[in-house]
C-alpha atoms as a printed R data frame, in Angstrom:
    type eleno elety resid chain resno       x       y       z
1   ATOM     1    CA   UNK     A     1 -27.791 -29.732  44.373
2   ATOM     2    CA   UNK     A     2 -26.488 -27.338  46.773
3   ATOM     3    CA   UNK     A     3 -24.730 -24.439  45.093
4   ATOM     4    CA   UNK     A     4 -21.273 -25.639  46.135
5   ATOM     5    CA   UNK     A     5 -21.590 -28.767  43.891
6   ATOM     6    CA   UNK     A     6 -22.885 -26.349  41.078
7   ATOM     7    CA   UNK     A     7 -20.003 -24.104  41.079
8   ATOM     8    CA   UNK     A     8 -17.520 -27.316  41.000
9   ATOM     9    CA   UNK     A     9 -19.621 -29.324  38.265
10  ATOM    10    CA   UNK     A    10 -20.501 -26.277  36.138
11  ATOM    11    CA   UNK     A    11 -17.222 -24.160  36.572
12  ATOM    12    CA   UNK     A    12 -18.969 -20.655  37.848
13  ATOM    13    CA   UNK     A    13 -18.169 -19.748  40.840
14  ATOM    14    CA   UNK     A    14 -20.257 -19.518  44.030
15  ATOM    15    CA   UNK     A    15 -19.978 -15.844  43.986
16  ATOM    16    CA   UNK     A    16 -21.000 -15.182  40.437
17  ATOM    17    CA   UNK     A    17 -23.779 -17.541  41.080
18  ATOM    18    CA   UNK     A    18 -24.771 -15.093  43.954
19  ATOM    19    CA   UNK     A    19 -24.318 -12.361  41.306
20  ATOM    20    CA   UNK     A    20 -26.801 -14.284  38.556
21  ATOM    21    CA   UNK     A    21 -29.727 -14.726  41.659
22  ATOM    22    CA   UNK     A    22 -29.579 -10.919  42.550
23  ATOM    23    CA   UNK     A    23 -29.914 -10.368  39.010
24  ATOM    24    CA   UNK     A    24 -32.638 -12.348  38.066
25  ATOM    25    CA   UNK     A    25 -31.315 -14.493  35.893
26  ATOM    26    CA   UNK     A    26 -31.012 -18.060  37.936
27  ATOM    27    CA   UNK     A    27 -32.440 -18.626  40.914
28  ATOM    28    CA   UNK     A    28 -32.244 -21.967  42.855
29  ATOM    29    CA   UNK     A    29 -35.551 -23.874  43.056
30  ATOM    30    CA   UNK     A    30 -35.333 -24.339  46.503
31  ATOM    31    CA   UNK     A    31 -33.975 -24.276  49.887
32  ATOM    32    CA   UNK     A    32 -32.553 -27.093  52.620
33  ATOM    33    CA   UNK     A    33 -34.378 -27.351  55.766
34  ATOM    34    CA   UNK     A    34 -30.807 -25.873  56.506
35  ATOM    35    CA   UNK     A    35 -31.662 -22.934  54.655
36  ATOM    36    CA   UNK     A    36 -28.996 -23.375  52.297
37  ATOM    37    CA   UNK     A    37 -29.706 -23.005  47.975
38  ATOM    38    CA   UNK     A    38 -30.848 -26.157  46.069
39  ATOM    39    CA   UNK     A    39 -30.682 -26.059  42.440
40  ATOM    40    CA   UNK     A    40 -32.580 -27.957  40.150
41  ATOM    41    CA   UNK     A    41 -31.853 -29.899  36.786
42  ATOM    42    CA   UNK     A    42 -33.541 -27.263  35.133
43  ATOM    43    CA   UNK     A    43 -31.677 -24.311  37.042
44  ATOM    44    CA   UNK     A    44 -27.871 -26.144  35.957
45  ATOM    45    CA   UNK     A    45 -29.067 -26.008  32.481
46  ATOM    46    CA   UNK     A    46 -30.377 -22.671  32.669
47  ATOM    47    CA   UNK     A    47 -26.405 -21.707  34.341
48  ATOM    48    CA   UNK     A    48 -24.974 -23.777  31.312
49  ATOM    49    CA   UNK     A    49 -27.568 -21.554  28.748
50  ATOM    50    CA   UNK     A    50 -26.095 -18.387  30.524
51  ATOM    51    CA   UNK     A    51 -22.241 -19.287  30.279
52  ATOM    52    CA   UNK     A    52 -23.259 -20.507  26.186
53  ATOM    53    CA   UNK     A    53 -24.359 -16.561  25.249
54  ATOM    54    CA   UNK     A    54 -22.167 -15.005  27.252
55  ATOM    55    CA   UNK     A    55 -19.446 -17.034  25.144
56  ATOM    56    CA   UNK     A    56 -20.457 -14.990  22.298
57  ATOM    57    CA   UNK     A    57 -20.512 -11.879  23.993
58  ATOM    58    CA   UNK     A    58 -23.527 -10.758  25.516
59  ATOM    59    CA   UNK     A    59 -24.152  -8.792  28.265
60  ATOM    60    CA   UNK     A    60 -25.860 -10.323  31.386
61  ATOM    61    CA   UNK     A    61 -28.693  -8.025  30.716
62  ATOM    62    CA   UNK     A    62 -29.149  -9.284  26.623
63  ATOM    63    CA   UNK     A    63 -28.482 -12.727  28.149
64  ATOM    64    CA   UNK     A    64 -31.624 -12.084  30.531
65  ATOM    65    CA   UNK     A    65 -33.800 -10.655  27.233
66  ATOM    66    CA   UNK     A    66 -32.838 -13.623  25.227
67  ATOM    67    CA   UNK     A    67 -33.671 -16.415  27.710
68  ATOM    68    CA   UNK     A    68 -37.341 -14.840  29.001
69  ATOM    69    CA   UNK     A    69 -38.594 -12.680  26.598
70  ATOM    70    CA   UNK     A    70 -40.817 -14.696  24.584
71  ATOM    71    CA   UNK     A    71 -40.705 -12.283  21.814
72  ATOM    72    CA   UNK     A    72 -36.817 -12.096  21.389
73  ATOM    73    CA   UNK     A    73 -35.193 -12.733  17.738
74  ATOM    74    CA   UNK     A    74 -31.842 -13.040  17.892
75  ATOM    75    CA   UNK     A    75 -30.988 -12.485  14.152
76  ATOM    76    CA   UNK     A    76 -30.539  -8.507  14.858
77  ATOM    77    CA   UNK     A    77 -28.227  -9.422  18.233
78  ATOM    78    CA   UNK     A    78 -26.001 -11.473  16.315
79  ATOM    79    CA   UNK     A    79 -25.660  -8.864  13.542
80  ATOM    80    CA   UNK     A    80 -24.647  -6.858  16.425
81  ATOM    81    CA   UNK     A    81 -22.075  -8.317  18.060
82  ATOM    82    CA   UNK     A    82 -20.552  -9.443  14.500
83  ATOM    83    CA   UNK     A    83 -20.041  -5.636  14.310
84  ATOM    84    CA   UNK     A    84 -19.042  -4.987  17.236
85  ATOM    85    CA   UNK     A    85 -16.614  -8.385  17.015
86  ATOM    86    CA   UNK     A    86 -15.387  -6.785  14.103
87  ATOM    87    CA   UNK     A    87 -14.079  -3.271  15.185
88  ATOM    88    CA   UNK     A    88 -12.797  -4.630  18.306
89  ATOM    89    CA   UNK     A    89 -10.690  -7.332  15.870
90  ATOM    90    CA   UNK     A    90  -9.623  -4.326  14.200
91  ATOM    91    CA   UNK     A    91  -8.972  -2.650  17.090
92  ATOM    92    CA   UNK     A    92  -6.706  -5.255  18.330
93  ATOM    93    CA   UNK     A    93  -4.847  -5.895  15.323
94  ATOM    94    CA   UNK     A    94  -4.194  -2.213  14.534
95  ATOM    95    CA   UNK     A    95  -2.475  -2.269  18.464
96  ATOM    96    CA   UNK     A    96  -0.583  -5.782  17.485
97  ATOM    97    CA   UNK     A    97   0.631  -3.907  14.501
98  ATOM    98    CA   UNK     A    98   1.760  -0.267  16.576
99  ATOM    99    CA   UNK     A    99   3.222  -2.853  19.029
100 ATOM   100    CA   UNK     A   100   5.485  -4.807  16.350
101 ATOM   101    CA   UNK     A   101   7.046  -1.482  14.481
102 ATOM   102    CA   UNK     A   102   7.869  -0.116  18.301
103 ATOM   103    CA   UNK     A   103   9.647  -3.696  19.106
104 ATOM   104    CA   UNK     A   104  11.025  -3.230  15.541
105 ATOM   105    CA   UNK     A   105  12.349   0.056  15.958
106 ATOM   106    CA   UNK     A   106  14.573  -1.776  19.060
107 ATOM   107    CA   UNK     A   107  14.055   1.274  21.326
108 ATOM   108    CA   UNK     A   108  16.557   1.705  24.071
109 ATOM   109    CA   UNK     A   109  14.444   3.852  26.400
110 ATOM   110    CA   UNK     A   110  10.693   4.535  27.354
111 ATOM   111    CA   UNK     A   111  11.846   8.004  25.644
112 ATOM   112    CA   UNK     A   112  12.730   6.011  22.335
113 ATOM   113    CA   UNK     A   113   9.145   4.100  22.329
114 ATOM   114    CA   UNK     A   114   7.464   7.609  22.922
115 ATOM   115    CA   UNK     A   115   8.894   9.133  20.124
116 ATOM   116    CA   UNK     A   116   8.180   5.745  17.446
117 ATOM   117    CA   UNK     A   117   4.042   6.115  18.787
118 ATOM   118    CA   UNK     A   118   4.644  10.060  18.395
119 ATOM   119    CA   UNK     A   119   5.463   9.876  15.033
120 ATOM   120    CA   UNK     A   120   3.341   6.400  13.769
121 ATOM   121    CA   UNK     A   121   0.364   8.624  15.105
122 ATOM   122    CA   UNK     A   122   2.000  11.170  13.051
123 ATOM   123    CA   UNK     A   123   1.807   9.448  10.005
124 ATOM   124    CA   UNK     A   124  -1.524   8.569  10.419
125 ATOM   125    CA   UNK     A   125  -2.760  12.291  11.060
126 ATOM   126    CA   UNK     A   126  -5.792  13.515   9.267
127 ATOM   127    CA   UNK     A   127  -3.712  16.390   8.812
128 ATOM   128    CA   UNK     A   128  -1.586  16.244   5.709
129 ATOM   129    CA   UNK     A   129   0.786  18.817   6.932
130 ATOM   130    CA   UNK     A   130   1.216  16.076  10.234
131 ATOM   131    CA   UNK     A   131   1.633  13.693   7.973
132 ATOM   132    CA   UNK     A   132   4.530  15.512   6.077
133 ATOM   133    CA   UNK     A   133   6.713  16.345   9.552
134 ATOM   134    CA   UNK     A   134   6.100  13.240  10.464
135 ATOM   135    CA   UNK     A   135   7.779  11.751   7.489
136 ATOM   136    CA   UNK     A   136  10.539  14.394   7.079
137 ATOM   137    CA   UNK     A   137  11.303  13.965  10.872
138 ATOM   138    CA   UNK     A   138  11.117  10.400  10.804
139 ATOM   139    CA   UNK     A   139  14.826   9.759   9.716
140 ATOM   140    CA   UNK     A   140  17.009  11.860  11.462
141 ATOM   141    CA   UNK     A   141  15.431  11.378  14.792
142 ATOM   142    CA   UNK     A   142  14.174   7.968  15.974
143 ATOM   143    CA   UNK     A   143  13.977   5.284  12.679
144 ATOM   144    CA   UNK     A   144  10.154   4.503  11.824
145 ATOM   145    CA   UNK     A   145   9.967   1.165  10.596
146 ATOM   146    CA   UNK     A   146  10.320   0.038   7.017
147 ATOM   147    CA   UNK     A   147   7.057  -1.399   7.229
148 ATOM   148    CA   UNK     A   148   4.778   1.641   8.367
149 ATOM   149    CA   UNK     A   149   6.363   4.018   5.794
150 ATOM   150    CA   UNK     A   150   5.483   1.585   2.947
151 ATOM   151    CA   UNK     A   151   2.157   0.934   4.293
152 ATOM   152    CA   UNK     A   152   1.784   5.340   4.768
153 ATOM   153    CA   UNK     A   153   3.133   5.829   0.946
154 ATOM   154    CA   UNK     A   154   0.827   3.249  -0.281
155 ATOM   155    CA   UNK     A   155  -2.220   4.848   1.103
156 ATOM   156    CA   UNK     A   156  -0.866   8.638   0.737
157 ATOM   157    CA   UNK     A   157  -3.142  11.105  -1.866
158 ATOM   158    CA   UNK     A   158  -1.537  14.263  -1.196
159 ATOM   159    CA   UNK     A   159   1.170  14.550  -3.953
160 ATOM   160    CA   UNK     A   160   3.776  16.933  -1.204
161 ATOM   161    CA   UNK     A   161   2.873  14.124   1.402
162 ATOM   162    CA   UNK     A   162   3.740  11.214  -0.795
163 ATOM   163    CA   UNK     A   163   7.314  12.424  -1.454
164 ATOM   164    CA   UNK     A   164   8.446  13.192   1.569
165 ATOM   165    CA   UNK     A   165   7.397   9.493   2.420
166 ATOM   166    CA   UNK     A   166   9.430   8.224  -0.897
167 ATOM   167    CA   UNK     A   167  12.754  10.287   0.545
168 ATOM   168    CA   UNK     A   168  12.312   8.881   3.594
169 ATOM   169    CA   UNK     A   169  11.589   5.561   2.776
170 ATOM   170    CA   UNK     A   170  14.970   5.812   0.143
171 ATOM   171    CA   UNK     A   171  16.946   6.319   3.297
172 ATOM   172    CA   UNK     A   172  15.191   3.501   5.429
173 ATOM   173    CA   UNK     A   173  17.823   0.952   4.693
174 ATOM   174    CA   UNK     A   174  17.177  -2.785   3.714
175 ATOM   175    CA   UNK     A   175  13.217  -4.173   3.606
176 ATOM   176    CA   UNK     A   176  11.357  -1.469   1.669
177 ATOM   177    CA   UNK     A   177  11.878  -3.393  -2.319
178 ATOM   178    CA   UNK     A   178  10.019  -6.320  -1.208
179 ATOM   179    CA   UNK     A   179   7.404  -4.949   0.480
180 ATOM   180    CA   UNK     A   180   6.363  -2.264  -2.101
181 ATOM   181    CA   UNK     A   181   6.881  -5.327  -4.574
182 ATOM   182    CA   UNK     A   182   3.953  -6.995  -3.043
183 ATOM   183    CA   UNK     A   183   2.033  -3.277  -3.867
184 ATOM   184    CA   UNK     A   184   2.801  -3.596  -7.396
185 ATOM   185    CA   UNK     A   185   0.635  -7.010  -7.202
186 ATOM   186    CA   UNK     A   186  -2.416  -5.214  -5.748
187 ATOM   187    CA   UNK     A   187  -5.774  -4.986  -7.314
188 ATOM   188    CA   UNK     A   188  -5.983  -0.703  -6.829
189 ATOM   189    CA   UNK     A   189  -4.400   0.637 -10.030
190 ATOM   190    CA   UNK     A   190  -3.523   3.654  -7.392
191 ATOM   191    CA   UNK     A   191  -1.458   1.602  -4.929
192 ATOM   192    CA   UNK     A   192  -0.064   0.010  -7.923
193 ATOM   193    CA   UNK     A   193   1.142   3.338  -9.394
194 ATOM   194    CA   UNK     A   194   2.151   4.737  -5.799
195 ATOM   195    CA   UNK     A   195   4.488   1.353  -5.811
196 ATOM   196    CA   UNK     A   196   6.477   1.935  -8.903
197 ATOM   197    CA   UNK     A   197   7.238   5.099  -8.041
198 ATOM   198    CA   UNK     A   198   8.473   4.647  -4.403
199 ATOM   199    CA   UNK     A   199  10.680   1.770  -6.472
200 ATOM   200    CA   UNK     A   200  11.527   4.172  -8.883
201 ATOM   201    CA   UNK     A   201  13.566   6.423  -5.953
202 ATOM   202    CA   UNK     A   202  14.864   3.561  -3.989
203 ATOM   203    CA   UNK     A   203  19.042   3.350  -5.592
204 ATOM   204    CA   UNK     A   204  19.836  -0.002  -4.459
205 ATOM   205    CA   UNK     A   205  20.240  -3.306  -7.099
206 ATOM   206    CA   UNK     A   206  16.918  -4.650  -5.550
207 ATOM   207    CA   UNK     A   207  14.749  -2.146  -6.283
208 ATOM   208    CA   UNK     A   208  16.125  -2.317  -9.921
209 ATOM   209    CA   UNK     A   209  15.418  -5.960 -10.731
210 ATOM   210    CA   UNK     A   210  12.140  -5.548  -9.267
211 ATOM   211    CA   UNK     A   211  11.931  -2.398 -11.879
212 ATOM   212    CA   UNK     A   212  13.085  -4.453 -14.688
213 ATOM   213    CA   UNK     A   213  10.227  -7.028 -14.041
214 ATOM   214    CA   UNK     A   214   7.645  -4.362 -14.225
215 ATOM   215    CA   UNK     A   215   8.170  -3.477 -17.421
216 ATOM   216    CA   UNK     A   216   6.506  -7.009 -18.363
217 ATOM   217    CA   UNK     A   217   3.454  -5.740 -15.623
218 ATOM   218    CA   UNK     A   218   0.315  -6.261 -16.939
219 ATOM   219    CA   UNK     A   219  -0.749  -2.491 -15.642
220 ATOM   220    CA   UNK     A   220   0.645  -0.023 -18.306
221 ATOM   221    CA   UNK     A   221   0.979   2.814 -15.864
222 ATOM   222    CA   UNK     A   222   3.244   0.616 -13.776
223 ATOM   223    CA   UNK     A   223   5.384  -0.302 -16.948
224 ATOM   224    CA   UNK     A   224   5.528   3.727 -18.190
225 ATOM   225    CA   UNK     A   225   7.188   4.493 -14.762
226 ATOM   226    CA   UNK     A   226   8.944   1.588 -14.604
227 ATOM   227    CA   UNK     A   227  10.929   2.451 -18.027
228 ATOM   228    CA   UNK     A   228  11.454   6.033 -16.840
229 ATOM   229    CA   UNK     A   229  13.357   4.994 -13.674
230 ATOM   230    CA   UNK     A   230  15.335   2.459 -15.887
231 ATOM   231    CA   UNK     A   231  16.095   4.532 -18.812
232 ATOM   232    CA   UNK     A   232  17.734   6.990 -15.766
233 ATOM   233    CA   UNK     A   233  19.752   4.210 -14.676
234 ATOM   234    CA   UNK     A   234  21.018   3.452 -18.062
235 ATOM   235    CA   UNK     A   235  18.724  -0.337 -18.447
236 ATOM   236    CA   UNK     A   236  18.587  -0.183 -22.187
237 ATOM   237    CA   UNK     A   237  15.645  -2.952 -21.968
238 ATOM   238    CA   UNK     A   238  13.519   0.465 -21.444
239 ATOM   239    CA   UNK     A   239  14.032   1.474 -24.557
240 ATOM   240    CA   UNK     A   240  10.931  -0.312 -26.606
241 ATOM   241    CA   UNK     A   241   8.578   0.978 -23.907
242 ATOM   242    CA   UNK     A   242  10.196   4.517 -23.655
243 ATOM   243    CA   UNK     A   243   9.626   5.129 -27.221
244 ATOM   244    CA   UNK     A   244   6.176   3.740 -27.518
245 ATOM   245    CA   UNK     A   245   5.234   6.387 -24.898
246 ATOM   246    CA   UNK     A   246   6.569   9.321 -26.984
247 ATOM   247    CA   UNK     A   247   4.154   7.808 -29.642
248 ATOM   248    CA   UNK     A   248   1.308   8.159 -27.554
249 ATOM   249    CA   UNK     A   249   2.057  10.597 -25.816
250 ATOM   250    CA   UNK     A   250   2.477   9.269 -22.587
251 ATOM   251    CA   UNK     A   251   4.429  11.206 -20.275
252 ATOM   252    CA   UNK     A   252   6.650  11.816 -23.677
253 ATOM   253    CA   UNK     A   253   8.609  14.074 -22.359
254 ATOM   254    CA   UNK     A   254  10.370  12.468 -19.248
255 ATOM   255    CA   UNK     A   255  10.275   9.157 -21.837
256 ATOM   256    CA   UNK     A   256  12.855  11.738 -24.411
257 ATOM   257    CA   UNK     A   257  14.862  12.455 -21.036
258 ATOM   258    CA   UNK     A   258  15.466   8.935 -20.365
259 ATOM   259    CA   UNK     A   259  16.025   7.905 -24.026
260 ATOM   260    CA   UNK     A   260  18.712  11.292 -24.314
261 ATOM   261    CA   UNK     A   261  20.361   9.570 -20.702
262 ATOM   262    CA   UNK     A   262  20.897   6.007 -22.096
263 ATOM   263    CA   UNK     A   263  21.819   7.339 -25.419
264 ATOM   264    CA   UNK     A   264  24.818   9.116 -23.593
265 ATOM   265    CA   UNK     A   265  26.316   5.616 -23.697
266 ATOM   266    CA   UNK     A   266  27.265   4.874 -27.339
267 ATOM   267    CA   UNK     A   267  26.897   1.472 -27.643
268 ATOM   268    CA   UNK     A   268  22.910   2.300 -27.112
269 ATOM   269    CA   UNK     A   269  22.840   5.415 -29.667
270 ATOM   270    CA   UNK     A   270  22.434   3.739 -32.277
271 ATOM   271    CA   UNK     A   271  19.810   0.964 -31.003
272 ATOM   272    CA   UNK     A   272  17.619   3.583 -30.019
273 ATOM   273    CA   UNK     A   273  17.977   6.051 -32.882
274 ATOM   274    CA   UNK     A   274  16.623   2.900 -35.039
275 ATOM   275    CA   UNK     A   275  14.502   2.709 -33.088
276 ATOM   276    CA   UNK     A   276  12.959   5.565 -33.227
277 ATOM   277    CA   UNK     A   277  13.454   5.363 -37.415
278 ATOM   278    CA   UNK     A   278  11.055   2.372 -37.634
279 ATOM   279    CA   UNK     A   279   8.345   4.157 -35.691
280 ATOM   280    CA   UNK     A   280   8.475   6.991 -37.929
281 ATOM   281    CA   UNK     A   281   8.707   4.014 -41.215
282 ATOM   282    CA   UNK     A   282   5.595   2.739 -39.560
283 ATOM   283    CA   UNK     A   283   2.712   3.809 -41.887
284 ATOM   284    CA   UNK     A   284  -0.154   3.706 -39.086
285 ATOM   285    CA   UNK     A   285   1.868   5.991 -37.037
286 ATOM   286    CA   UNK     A   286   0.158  10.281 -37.021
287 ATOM   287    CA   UNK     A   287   1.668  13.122 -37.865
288 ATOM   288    CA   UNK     A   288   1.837  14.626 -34.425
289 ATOM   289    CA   UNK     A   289   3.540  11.561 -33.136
290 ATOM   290    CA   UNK     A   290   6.230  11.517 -36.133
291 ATOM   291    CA   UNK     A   291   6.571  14.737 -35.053
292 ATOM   292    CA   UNK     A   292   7.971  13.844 -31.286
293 ATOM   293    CA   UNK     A   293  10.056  11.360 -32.676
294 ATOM   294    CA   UNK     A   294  11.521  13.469 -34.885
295 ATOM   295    CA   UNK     A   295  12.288  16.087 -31.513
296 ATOM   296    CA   UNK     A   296  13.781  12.793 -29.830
297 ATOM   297    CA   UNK     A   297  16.500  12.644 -32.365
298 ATOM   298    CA   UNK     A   298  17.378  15.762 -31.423
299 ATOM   299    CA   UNK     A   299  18.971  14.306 -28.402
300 ATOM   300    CA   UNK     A   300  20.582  11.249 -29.966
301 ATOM   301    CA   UNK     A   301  24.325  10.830 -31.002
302 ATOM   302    CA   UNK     A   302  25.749   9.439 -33.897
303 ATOM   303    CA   UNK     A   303  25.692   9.053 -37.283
304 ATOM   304    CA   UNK     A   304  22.414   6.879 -37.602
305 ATOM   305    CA   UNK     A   305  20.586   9.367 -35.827
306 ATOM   306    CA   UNK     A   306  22.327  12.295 -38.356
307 ATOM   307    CA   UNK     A   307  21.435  10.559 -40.972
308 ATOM   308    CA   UNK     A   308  17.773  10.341 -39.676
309 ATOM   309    CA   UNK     A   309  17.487  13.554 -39.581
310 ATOM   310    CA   UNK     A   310  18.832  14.587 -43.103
311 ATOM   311    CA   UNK     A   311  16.547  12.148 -44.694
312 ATOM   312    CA   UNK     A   312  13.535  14.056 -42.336
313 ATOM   313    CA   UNK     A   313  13.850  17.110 -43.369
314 ATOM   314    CA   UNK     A   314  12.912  16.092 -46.739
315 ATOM   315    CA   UNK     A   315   9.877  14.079 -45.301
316 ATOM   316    CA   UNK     A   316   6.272  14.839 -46.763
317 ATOM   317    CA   UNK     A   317   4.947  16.360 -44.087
318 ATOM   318    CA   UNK     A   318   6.253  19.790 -43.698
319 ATOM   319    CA   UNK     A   319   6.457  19.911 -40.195
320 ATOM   320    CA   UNK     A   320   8.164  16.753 -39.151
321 ATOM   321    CA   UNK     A   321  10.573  18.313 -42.025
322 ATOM   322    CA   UNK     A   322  10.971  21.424 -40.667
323 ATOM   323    CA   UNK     A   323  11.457  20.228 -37.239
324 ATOM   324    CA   UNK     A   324  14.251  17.978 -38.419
325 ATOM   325    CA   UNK     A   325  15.646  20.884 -40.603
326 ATOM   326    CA   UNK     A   326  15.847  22.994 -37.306
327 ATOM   327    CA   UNK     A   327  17.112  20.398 -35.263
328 ATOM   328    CA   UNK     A   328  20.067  19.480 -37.605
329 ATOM   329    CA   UNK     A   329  20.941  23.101 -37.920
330 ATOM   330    CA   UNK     A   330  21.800  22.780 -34.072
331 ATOM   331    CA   UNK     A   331  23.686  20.227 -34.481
332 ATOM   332    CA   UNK     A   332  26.015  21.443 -36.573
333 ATOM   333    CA   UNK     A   333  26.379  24.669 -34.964
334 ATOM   334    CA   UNK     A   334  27.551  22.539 -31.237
């Protein structure tokens, strides 16, 4: 078979046949009294072996190794070019990915789509100080978007970092509740927790139905922050959770804050000032945690709460008496 026909029945070209002879890897059996190449059978299946590994990657030179060295395993090749499959997968996507939040950001300009990749590789830095200019700048100049800040405050361990990406991401417009939503349902307790709180600073009506189903979240980090945000935005349905973290004093002091805030509003006073009574009724509960309760009164109108606190500072133990005793002495000196 003369190496035109080979070309036309095997789909290589005549040149890159050329290019496999001076290689060494196929060479026609023969010649026409012409002169001209004659392949063999055996040579178009040796072409059709070549094209096969080359499908999965190899070079011409592995391609030669694997087809005439006798010894040749290919278990550790294959390992090989899984890897190397891999990271150039990765490779790809992570480009697919830069490529979507530019055409997201609708640039107008070749200036615009400079300054998106400026500050995406920004965010990405290895430098946490990169990382913070890159989020603090990323709002007033051109609009990263929604997607790569939720994906950078996610990921983010430096504490300074991690808020500027929460202010900017509050003042990325629409996108950013649903996506951190799907963070609250990871399985890393830490993206979890970096979720809630990014929720916890977004304003909008989204972000605070989202908030109110956390507080059912199986993760009890992710319900503590979740009741802290709410309690700030007056959702009494904190309240049970709020005051069960002053018991165990969990973050008991931002859980008083938000108990003080909704109690500002006097139909919820009085809810959570009996609230607060059972827990101290409740015979399993320490001393040091009756104690706290007792302080949260402090903040609570009404007369439910007064009354409370007369009754307390009569209490057995002397220092959830004495704390009550102080705390209704300021009271009545407002």
């Amino acid at each position: 078979m003369l190496i035109g026909d080979v070309a036309r029945r095997s789909g290589v070209s005549a040149r890159m046949l050329r290019h496999y002879e001076s290689l060494g890897l196929v060479r026609p059996t023969g010649r026409t009294d012409a002169g001209y190449r004659e392949y063999s059978g055996e040579d178009v299946r040796r072409i059709f072996h070549i094209e096969s590994l080359r499908s999965l990657g190899l070079s011409l030179r592995e391609v030669g190794r694997a087809l005439d060295d006798p010894g040749f395993t290919p278990s550790e090749l294959v390992d090989d070019l899984i890897h190397r499959t891999r990271e150039r997968i990765a490779a790809e996507t992570e480009l697919l990915t830069r490529l979507c939040r530019i055409g997201a950001a609708e640039p107008a300009a070749w200036e615009d789509v400079l300054q998106v990749v400026a500050l995406l590789q920004g965010l990405g830095s290895k430098s946490a100080g990169a990382r913070q200019r890159a989020a603090l700048s990323c709002v007033d100049e051109v609009p990263v978007p929604v997607e790569a800040l939720v994906e950078a405050v996610l990921s983010e361990t430096d504490p300074n970092v991690a808020g500027a990406l929460r202010w900017a991401l509050a003042r990325s417009g629409d996108g950013a509740p649903a996506l951190l939503a799907e963070g609250l349902g990871s399985p890393s307790a830490e993206v979890r927790e970096r979720a809630v709180q990014s929720l916890a600073e977004l304003p909008d009506g989204q972000a605070t139905a989202l908030l109110r189903d956390a507080l059912a979240h199986p993760d009890l980090v992710v319900r503590r922050y979740a009741a802290v945000a709410l309690g700030a935005r007056g959702m009494a349905d904190a309240v049970p959770t709020l005051i069960d973290m002053i018991v165990e004093e969990a973050n008991d002091v931002d859980a008083a804050d938000a108990l003080s805030a909704l109690a500002s509003r006097p139909a919820s006073a009085d809810r959570i000032a009996a609230g607060l009574l059972d827990c101290l009724a409740d015979g399993t509960v320490g001393s040091s945690a009756r104690r706290r309760l007792t302080q949260a009164l402090a903040d609570i109108p009404g007369s439910t709460a007064s009354r409370a606190l007369v009754e307390l500072s009569h209490d057995e133990d002397r220092a959830v008496a004495l704390t009550a005793a102080y705390i209704l002495g300021m009271r009545n000196t407002r």
